[in-house]
C-alpha positions in Angstrom: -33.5 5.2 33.5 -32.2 1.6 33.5 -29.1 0.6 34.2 -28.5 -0.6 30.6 -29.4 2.7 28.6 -27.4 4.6 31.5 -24.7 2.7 30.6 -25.0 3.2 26.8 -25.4 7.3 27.5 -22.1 7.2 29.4 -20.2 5.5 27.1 -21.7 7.8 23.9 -20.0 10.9 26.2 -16.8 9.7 26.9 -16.7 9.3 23.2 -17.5 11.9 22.6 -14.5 13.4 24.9 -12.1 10.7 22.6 -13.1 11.9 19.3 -14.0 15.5 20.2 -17.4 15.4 18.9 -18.8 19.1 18.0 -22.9 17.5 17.5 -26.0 19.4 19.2 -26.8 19.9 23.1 -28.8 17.1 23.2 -28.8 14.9 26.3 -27.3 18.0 27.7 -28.0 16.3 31.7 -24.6 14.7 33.8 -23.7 11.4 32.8 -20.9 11.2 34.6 -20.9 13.3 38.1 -21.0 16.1 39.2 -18.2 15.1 41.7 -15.9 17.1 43.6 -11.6 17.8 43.4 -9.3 19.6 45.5 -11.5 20.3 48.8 -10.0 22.9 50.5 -10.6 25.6 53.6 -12.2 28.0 51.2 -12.6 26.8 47.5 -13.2 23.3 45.7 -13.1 22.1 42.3 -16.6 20.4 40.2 -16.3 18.4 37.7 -19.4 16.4 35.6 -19.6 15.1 31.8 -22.2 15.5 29.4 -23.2 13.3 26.6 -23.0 16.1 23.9 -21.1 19.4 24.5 -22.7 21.9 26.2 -22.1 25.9 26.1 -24.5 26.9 29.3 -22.9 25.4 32.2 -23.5 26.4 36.3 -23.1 25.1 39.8 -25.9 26.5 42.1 -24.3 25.9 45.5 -24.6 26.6 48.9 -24.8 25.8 53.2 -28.6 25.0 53.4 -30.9 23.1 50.2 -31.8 26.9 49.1 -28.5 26.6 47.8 -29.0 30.5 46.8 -25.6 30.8 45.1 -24.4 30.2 41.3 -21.2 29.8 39.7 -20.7 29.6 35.9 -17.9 27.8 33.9 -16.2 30.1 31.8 -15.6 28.3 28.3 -15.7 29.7 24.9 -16.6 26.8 22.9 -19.2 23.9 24.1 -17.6 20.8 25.2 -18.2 17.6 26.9 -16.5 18.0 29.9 -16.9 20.4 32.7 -15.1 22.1 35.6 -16.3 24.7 37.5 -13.9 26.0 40.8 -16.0 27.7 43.8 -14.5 30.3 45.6 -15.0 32.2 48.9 -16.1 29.3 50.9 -15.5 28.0 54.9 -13.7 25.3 56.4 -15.2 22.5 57.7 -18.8 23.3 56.5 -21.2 20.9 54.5 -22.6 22.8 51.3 -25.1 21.5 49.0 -24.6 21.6 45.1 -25.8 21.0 41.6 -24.7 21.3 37.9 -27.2 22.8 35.6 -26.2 22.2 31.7 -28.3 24.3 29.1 -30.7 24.4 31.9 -30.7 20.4 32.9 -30.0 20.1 36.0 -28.5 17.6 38.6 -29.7 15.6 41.7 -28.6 17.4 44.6 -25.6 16.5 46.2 -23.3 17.4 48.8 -19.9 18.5 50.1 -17.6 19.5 52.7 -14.7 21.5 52.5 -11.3 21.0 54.6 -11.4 21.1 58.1 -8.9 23.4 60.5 -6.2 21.8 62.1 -8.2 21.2 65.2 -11.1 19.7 63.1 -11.9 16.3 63.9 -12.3 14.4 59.7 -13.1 11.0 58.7 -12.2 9.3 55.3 -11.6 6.4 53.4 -8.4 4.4 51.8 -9.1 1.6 49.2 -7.6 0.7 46.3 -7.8 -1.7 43.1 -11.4 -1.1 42.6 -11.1 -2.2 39.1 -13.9 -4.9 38.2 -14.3 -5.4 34.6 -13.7 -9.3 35.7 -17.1 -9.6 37.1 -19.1 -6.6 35.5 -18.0 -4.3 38.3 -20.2 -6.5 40.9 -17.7 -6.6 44.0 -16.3 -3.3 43.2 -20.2 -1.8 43.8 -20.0 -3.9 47.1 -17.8 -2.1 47.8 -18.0 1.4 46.9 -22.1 0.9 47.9 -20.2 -0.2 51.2 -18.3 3.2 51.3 -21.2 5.5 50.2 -23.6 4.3 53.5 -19.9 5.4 55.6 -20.5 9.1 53.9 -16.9 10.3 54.3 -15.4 13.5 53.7 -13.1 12.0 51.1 -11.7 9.1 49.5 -8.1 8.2 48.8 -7.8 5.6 46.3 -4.2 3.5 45.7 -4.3 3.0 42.3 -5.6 0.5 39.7 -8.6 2.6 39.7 -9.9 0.9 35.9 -8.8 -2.5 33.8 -7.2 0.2 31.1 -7.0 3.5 32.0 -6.6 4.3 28.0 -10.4 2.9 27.3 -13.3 5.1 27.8 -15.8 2.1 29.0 -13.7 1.5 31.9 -14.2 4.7 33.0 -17.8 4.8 32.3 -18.0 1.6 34.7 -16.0 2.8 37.6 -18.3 6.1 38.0 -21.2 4.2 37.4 -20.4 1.7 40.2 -19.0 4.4 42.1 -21.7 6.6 43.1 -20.1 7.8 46.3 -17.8 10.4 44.3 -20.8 12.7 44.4 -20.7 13.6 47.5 -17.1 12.3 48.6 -13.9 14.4 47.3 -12.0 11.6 45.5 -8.4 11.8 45.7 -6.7 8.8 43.3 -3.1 7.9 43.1 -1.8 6.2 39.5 -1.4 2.3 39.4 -0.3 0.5 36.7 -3.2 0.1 35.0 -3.9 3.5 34.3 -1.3 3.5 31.8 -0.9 7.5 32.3 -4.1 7.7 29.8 -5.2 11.3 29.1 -8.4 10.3 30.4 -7.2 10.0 33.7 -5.9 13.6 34.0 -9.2 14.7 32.0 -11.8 13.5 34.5 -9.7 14.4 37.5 -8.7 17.5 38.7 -5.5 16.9 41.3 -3.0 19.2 43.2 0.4 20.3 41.9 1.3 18.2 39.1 -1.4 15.3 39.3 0.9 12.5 39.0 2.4 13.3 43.0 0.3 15.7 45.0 -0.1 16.9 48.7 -3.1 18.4 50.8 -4.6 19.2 54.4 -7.3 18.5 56.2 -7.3 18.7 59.5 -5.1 17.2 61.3 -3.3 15.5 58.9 -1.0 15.6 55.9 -1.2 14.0 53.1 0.8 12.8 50.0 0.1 10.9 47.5 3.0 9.7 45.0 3.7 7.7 41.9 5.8 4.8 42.1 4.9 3.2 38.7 8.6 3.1 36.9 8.5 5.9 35.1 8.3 8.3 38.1 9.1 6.3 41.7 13.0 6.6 41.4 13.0 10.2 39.6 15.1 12.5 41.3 12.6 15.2 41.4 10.0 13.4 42.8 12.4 12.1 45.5 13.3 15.7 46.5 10.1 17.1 46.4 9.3 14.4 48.8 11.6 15.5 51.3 10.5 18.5 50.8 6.7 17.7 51.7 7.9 16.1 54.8 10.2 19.0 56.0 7.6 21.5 56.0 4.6 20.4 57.3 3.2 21.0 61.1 0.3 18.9 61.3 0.1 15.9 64.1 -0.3 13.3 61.6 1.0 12.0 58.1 -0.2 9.6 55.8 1.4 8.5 52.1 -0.4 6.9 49.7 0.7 4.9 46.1 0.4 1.9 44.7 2.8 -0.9 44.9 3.4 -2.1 48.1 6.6 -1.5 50.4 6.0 -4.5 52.5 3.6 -7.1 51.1 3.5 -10.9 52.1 0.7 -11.1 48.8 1.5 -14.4 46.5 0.8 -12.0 43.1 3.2 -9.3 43.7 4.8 -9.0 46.9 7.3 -6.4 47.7 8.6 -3.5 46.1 11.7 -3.6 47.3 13.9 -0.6 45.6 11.3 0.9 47.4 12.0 -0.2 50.8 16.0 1.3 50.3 14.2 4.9 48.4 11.4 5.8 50.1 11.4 3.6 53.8 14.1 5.6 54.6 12.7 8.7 54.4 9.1 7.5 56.1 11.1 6.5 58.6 13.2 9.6 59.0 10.0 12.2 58.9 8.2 9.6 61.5 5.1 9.1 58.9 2.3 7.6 60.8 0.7 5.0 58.0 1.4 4.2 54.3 -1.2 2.9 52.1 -0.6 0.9 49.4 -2.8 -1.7 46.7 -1.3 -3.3 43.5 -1.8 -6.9 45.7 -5.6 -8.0 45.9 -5.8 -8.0 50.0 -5.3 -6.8 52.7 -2.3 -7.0 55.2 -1.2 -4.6 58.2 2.1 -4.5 58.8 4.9 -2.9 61.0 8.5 -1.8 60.2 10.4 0.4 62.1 7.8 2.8 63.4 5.5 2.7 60.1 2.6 1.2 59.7 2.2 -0.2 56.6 -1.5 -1.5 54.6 -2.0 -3.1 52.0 -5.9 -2.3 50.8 -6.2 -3.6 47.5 -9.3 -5.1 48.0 -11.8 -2.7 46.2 -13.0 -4.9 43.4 -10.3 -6.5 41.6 -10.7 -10.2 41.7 -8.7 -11.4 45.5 -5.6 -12.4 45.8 -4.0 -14.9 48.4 -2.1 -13.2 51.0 0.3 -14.9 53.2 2.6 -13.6 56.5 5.4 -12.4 57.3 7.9 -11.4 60.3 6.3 -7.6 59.3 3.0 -8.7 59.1 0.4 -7.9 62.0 -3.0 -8.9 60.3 -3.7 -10.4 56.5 -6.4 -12.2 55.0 -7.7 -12.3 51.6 -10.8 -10.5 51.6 -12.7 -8.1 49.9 -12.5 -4.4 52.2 -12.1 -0.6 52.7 -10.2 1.4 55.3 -12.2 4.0 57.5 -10.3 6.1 59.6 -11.2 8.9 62.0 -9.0 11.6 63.1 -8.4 14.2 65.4 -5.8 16.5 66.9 -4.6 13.7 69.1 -6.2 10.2 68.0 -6.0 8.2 64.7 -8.8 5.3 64.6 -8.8 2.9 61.8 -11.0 0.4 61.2 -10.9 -2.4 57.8 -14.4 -3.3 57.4 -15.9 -5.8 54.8 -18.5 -4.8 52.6 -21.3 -5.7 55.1 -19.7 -3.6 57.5 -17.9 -6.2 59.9 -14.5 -4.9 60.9 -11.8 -7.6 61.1 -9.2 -5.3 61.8 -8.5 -2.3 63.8 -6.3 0.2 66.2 -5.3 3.6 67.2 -2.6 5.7 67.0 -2.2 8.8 69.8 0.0 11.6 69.8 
């Protein structure tokens, strides 16, 4: 199938989400996904869309390509999009899936669920993949870039789409972004998602969507909003402290959109942030913060806490400058890789043709 009538399926099916189309099963096959949510020890969420709504829908799943196990989505009506939770599976194991929709199934892909403390993971951080500027071409650098990596999972800070309240964008980022197959993506709200219904439709997050936490691993992570509407809530603030408090494992990463520290010529600081939130990363010794909303990238170090700035998914680049805070900044496309065990945080920033222009560890 070209790329052209692929494109023209996808957007008939998120229509069809929009208007809540009730026509046949035709084209009853994924046009968007299968891709994978909340991987934990022993369960994980799968999510696909279909181009009309479908009543007959299953994951076959399991350890080895016999897969050998099925799961069915328990809906009453036929709808569009899908989500399917498996149960009763192991930590830090690779499994092997497919959707089947009125018996059209998927490619074969794969997934791993969260590793034990002890486990050794390795992810990626990027943000601002949004690249309706120049018909998603850098943003499928990119995510091409991140799919040869094969990570256990993705964190994204934000910006995700142009318009997070038009179904096309969305068609374009999954289309460009054919790593979320096979990678648990984990976003975090910018600004441009505009806290559209689609965004909570196709993704399928921990406690309330908008801030979240998970494990894997070795490390903690939490991923907050600090668009407006949310960042200097009260709640959010204390359930923050809260997340910090309670965990035991030997590392912590945070993850939003606008930057803390930024020496970027667009947008720079956020700094009601630094006198909210620094504080507290500083108080609960968090190891890194990841942040986008500026088009670049920039390391930088403030009292303990390292700070990036990886908005350099796909959005059209910004000029970055430097500061007293700044260790490393340039204006370049880029995604973070990190590898992590009980004792020893790598991180590389690589380009899209792999060269990595910045680096260091962290050791506990």
């Amino acid at each position: 199938m070209n790329l052209i009538l692929r494109k023209a399926i996808l957007i008939l099916g998120v229509l069809l989400i929009v208007v809540g189309s009730s026509q046949g099963n035709a084209l009853a096959s994924p046009i968007i996904g299968p891709y994978t949510q909340q991987a934990h020890g022993n369960s994980v969420v799968v999510l696909w869309t279909t181009a009309a709504p479908t009543r007959e829908n299953k994951v076959y799943w399991g350890a080895s390509l016999a897969l050998g196990n099925v799961t069915v989505e328990k809906n009453m009506w036929a709808t569009t999009t899908h989500s399917v939770t498996i149960n009763g599976l192991t930590a830090g194991v690779q499994y092997f899936y497919k959707v089947v929709s009125n018996e059209d199934p998927s490619p074969l892909y794969n997934f791993w669920t969260a590793f034990h403390q002890n486990g050794t993971i390795r992810f990626v951080a990027y943000g601002d993949s949004r690249g309706g500027w120049d018909n998603w071409q850098a943003a499928s650098l990119v995510a091409e870039a991140i799919e040869r990596e094969n990570p256990l999972f993705v964190l994204n800070t934000g910006d995700l789409v142009d318009n997070g309240k038009t179904p096309d964008d969305w068609v374009d980022f999954f289309t460009a972004s054919s790593f979320v197959h096979n990678s648990t993506l984990y976003p975090v709200l910018g600004n441009h998602e505009n806290y559209s219904h689609l965004y909570f439709s196709f993704f399928s997050l921990p406690f309330n969507e908008r801030w979240y936490s998970f494990d894997n691993g070795p490390v903690h992570f939490i991923g907050l909003d600090s668009n407006p509407r949310n960042a200097y809530r009260f709640v959010q603030y204390l359930w923050l402290l809260h997340e910090l408090g309670i965990h035991n494992q030997a590392f912590t990463v945070v993850f939003f959109h606008h930057p803390v520290y930024s020496s970027g010529e667009e947008h720079g600081n956020t700094t009601l942030l630094q006198k909210v939130w620094a504080p507290v990363f500083e108080r609960y010794h968090v190891d890194i913060v990841f942040n986008g909303h500026d088009h670049d990238y920039e390391r930088s170090y403030v009292n303990g806490i390292i700070y990036i700035v990886t908005g350099g998914g796909g959005a059209p680049i910004y000029d970055v400058g430097h500061s007293p805070w700044t260790v490393y900044s340039e204006k370049t496309y880029h995604y973070c890789m990190l590898t992590v065990n009980s004792s020893t945080l790598t991180f590389e920033a690589k380009k899209p043709d792999g060269f990595v222009f910045d680096s260091f560890i962290l050791t506990k």
